[in-house]
N, C-alpha and C positions, 0 to 999 in steps of 0.2 A: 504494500500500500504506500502511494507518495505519501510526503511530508513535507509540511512547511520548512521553510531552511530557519533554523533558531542559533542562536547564539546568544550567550548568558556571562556576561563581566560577573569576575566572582576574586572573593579572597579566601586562601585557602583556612584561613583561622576561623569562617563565618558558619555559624553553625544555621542559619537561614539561606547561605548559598548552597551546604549540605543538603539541605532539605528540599531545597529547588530541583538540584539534581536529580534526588532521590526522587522528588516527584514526577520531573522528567523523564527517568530512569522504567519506573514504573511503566508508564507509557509506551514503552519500547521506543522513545524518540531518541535522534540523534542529533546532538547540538555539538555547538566547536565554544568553551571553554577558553575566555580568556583571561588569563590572571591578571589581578592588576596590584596585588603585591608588589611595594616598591617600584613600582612605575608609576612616573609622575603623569608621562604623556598620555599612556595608555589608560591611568583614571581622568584625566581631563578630557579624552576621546568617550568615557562612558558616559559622565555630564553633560557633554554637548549634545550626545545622540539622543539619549532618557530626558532631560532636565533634572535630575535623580543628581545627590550626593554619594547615594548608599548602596551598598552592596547586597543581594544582588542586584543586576537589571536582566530582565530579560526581554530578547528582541524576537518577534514572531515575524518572518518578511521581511525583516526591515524595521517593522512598526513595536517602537515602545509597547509593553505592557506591562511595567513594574517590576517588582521580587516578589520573594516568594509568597509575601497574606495575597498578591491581588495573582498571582497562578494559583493559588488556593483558593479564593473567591471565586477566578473563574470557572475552575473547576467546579467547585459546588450549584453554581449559573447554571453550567452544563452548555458552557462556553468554550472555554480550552479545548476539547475533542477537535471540535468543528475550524477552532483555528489552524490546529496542530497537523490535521487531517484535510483538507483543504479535497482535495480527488473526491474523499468520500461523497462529498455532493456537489458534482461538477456542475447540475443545471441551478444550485442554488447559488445567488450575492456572497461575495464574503460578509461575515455577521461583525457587527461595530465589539468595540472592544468597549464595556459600558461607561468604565471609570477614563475614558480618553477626554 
């Protein structure tokens, strides 16, 4: 099944980037993991893309959607599938992300 392309800024001491994973993880999705441990540019690159100070962020397509409460929020929406999973309903709109 395709998937959205994801990508998730994370520090590895964060026990909420863990948990994004893990939730990720769960999902069978496959995201690319960028540390931003001591990198100065690489968390200035997460703040510009999110407007987020905070770790995690995670990026669905491109598009902001927070850490881990709001991929657990969306998840409980019953939101995240349909982002993550995009194919599964090729004649459906992409669905808004509520809290954008």
């Amino acid at each position: 099944m395709a998937q959205a392309d994801v990508t998730v800024y994370l520090s590895r001491a964060c026990f909420y980037c863990t948990m994004a994973q893990r939730l990720l993880n769960t999902k069978g999705v496959k995201f690319e993991p960028i540390v931003v441990d001591g990198d100065a540019d690489l968390w200035q690159e997460m703040e510009e893309r999110s407007g987020r100070s905070t770790v995690p962020q995670v990026f669905i397509d491109g598009r902001p959607v927070g850490g881990y409460t709001d991929l657990l929020a969306l998840d409980s929406e019953g939101v995240l599938d349909d982002l993550l999973f995009p194919a599964r309903w090729p004649d459906t709109p992409m669905k808004e992300i509520p809290h954008e």
